[in-house]
KEBA-205464 format. One record per atom (N, C-alpha, C): residue in three letters; atom name; x, y, z. Coordinates in steps of 0.1 Angstrom, whole numbers, plus 5000, padded with zeros to 4 digits. Layout:
N
<node drenkol="ALA" palum="CA" X="X" Y="Y" Z="Z"/>
...
This chain:
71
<node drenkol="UNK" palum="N" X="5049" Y="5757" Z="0122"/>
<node drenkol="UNK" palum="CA" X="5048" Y="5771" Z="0121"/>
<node drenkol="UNK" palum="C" X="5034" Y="5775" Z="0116"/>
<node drenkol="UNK" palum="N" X="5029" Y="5767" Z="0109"/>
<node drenkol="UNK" palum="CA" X="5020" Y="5773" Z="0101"/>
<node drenkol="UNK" palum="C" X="5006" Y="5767" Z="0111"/>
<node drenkol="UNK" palum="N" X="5002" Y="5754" Z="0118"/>
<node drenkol="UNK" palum="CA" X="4990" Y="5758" Z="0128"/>
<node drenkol="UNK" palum="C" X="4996" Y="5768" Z="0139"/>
<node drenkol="UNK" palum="N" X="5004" Y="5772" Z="0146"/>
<node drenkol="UNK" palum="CA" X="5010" Y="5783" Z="0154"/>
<node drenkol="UNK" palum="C" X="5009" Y="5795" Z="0147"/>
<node drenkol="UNK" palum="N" X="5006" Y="5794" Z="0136"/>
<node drenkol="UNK" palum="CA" X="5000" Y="5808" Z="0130"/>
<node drenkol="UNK" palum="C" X="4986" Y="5810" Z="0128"/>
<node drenkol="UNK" palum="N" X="4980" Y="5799" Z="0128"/>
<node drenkol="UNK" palum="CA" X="4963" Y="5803" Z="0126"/>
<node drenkol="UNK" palum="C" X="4958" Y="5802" Z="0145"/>
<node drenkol="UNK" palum="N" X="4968" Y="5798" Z="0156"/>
<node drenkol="UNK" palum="CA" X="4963" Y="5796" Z="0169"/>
<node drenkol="UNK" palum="C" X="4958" Y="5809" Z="0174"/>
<node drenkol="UNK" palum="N" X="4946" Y="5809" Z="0179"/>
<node drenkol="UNK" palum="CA" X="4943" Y="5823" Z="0187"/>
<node drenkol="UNK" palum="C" X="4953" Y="5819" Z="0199"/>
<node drenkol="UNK" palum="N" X="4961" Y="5837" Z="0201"/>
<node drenkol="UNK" palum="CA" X="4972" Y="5838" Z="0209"/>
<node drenkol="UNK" palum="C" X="4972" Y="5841" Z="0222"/>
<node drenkol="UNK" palum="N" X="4973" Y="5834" Z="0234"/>
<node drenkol="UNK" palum="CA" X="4971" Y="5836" Z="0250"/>
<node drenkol="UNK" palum="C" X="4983" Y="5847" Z="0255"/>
<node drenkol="UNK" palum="N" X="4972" Y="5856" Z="0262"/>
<node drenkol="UNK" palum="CA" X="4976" Y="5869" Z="0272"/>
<node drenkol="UNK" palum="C" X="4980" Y="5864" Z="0286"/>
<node drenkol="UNK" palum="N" X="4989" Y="5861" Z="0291"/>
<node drenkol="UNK" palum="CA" X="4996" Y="5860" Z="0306"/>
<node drenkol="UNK" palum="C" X="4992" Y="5871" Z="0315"/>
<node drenkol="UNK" palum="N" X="4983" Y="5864" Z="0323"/>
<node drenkol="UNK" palum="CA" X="4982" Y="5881" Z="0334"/>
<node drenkol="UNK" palum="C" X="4981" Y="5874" Z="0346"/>
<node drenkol="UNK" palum="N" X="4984" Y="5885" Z="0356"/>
<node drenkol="UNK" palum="CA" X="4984" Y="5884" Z="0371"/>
<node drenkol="UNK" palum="C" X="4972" Y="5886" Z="0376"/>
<node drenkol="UNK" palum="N" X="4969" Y="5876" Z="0387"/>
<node drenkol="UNK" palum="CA" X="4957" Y="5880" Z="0397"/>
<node drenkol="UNK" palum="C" X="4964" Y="5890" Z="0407"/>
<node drenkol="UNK" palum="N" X="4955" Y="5901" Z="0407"/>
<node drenkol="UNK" palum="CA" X="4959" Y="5913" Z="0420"/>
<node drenkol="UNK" palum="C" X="4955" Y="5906" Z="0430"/>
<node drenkol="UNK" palum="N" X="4957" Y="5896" Z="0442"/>
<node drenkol="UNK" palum="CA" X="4947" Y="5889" Z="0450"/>
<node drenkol="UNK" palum="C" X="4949" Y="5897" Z="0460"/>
<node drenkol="UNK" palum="N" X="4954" Y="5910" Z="0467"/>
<node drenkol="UNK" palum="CA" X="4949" Y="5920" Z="0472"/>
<node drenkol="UNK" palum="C" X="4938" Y="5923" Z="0468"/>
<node drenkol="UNK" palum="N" X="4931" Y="5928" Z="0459"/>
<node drenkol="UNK" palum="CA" X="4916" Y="5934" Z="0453"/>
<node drenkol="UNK" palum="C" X="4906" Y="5921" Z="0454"/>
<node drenkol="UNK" palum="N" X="4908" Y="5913" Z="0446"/>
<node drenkol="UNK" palum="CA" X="4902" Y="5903" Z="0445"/>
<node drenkol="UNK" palum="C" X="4907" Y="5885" Z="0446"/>
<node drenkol="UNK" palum="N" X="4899" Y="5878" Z="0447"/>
<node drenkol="UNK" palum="CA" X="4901" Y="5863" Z="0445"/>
<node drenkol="UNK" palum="C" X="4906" Y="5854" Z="0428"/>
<node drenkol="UNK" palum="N" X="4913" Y="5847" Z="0428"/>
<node drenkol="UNK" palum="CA" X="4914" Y="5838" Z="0420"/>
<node drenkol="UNK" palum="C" X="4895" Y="5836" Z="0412"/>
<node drenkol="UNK" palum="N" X="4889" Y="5829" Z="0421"/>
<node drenkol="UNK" palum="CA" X="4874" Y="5830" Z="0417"/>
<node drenkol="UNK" palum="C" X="4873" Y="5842" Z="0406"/>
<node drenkol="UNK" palum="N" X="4867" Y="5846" Z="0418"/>
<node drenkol="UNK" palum="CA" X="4862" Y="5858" Z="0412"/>
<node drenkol="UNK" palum="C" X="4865" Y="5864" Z="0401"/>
<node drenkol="UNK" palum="N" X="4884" Y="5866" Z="0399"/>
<node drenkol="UNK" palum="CA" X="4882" Y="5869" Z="0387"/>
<node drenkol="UNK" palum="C" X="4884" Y="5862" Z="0374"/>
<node drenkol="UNK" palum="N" X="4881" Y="5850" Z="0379"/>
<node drenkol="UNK" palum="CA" X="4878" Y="5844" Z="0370"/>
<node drenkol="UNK" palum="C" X="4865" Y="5844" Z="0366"/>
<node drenkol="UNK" palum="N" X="4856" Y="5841" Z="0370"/>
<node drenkol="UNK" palum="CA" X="4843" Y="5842" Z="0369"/>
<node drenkol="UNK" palum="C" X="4834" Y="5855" Z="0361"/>
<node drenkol="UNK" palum="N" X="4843" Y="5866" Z="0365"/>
<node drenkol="UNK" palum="CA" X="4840" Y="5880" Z="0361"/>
<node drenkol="UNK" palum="C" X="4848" Y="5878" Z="0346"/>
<node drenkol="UNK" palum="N" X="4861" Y="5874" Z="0341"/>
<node drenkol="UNK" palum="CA" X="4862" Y="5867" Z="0331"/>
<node drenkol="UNK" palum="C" X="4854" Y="5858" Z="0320"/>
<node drenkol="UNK" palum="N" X="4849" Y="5849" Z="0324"/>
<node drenkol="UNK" palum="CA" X="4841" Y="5841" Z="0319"/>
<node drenkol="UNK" palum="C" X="4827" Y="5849" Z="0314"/>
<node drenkol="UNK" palum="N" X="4825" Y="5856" Z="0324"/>
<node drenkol="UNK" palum="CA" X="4809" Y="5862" Z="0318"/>
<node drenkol="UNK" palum="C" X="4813" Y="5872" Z="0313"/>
<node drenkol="UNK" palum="N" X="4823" Y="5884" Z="0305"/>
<node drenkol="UNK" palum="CA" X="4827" Y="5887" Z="0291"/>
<node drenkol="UNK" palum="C" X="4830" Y="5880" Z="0287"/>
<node drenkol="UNK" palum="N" X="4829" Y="5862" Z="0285"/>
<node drenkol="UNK" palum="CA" X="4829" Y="5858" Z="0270"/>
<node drenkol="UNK" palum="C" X="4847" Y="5852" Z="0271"/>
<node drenkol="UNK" palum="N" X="4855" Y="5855" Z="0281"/>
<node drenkol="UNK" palum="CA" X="4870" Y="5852" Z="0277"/>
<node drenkol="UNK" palum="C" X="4871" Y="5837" Z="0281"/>
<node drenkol="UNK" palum="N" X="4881" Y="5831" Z="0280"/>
<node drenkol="UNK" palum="CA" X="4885" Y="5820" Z="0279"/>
<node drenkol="UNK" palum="C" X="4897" Y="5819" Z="0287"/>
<node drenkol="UNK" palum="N" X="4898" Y="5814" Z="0300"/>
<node drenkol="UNK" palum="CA" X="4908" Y="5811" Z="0309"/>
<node drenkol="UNK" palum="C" X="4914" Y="5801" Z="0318"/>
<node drenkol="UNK" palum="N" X="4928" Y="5798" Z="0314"/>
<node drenkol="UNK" palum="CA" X="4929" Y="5790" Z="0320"/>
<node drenkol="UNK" palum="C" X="4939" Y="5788" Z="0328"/>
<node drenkol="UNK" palum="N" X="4947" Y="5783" Z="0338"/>
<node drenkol="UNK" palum="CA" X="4956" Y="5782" Z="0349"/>
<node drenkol="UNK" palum="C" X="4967" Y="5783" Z="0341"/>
<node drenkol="UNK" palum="N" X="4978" Y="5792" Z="0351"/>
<node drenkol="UNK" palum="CA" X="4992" Y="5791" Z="0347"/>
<node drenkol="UNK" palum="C" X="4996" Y="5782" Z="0351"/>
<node drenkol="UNK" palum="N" X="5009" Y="5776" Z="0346"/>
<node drenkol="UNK" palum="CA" X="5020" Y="5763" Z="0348"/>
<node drenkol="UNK" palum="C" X="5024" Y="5766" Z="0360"/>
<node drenkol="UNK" palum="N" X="5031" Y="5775" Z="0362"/>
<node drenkol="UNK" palum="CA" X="5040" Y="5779" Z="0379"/>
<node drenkol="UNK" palum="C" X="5034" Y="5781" Z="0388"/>
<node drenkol="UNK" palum="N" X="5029" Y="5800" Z="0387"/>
<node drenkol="UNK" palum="CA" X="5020" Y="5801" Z="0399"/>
<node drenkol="UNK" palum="C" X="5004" Y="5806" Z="0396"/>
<node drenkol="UNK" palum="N" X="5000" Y="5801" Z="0408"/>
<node drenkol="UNK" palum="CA" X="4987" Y="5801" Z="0414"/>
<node drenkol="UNK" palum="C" X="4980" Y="5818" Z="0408"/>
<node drenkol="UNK" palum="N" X="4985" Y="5826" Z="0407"/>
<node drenkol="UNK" palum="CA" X="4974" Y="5839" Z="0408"/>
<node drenkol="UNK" palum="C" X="4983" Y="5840" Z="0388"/>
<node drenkol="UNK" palum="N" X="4984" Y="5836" Z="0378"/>
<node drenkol="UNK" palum="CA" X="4987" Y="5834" Z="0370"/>
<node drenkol="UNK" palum="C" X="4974" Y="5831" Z="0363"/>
<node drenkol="UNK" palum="N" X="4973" Y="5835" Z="0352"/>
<node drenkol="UNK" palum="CA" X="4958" Y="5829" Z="0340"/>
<node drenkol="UNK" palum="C" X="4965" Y="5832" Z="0325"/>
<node drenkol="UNK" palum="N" X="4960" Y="5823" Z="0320"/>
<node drenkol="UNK" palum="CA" X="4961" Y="5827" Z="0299"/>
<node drenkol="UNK" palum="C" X="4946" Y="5828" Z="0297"/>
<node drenkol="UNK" palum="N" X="4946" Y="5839" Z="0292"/>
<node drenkol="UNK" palum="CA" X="4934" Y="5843" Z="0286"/>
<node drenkol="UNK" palum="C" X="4933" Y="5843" Z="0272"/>
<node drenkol="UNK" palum="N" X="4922" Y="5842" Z="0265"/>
<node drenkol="UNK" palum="CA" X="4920" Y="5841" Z="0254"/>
<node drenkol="UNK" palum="C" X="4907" Y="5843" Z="0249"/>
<node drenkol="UNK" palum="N" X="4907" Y="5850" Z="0237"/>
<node drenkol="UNK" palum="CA" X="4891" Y="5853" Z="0233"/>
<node drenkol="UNK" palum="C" X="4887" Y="5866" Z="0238"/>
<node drenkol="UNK" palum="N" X="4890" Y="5872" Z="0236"/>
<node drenkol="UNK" palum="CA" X="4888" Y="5888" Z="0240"/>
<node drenkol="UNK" palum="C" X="4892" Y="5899" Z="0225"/>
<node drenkol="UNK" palum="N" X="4885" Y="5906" Z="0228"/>
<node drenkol="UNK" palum="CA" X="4891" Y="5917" Z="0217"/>
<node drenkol="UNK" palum="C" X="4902" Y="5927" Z="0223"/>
<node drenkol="UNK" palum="N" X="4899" Y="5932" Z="0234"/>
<node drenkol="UNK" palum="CA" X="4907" Y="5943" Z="0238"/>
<node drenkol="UNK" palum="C" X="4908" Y="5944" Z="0255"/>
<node drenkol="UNK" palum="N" X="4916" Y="5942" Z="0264"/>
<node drenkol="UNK" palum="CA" X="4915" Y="5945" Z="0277"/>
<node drenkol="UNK" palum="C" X="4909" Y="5952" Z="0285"/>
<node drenkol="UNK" palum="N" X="4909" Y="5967" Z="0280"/>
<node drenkol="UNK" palum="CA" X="4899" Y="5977" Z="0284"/>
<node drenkol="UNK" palum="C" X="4885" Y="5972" Z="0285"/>
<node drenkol="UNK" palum="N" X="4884" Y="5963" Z="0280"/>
<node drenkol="UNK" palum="CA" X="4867" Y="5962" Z="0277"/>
<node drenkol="UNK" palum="C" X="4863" Y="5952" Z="0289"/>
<node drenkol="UNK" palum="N" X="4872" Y="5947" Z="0294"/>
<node drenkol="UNK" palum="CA" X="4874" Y="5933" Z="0302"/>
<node drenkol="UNK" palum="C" X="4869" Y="5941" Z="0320"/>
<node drenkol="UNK" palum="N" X="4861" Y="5937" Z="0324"/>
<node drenkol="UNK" palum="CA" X="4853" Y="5947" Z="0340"/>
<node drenkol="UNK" palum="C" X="4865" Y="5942" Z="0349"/>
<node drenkol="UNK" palum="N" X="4870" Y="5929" Z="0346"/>
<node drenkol="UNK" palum="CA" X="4885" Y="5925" Z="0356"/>
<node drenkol="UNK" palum="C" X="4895" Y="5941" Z="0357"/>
<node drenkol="UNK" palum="N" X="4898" Y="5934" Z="0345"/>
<node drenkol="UNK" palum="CA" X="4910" Y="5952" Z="0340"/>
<node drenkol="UNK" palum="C" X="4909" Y="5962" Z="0344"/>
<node drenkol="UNK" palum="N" X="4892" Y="5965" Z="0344"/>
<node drenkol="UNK" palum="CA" X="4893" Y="5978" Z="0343"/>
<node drenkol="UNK" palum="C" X="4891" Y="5978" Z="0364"/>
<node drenkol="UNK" palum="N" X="4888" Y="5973" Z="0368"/>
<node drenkol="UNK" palum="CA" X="4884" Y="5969" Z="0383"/>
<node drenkol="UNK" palum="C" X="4901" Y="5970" Z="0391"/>
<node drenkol="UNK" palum="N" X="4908" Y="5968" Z="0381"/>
<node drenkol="UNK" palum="CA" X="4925" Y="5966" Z="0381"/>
<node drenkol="UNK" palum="C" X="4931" Y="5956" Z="0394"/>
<node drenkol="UNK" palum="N" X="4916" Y="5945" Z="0387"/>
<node drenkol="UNK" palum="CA" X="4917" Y="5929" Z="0396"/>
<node drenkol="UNK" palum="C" X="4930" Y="5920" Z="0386"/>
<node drenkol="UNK" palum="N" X="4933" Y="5923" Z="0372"/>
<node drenkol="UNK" palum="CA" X="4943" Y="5920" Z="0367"/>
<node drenkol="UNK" palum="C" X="4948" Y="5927" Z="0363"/>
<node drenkol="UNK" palum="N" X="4965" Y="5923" Z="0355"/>
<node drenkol="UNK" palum="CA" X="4973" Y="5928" Z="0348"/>
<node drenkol="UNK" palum="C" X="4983" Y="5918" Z="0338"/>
<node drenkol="UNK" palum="N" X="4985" Y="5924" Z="0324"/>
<node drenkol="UNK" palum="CA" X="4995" Y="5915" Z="0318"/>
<node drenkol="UNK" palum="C" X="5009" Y="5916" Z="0324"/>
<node drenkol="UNK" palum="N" X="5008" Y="5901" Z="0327"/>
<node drenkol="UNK" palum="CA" X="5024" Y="5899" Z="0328"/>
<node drenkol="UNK" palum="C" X="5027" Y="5882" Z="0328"/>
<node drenkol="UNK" palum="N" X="5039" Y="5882" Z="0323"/>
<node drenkol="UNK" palum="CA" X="5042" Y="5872" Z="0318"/>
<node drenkol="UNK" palum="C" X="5046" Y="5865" Z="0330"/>
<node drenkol="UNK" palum="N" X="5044" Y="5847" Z="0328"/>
<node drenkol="UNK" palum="CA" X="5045" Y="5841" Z="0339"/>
<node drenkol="UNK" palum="C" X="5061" Y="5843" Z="0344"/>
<node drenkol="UNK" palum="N" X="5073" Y="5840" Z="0332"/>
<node drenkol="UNK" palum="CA" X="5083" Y="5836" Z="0339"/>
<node drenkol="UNK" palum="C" X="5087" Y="5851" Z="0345"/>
């Protein structure tokens, strides 16, 4: 419990791959500084991490993602 409490906590979001590519938004991720990595199930799935706030994220606001949980 207690390293699960000091763990920075991963955001589940969807790739819109209508708007954009897997790539892409990942890459547009990466250069704000976030931390992303493949979901377990599906393919347009990412855990992100290292971010302050979504809004601030050019993906988000581009509405090339969205939170949602994988299962």
């Amino acid at each position: 419990m207690c390293e699960a409490s000091v763990k920075e906590p991963e955001t589940s979001i969807r790739i819109n791959l209508s708007k954009a590519s897997a790539k892409e938004v990942e890459e547009s991720l990466k250069k704000d500084g976030v931390t992303v990595t493949k979901g377990t199930y599906l393919s347009c799935i990412r855990k992100i991490s290292g971010y302050d706030t979504l809004d601030r994220l050019e993906a988000f606001k581009k509405g090339w993602i969205q939170v949602q949980d994988e299962s």
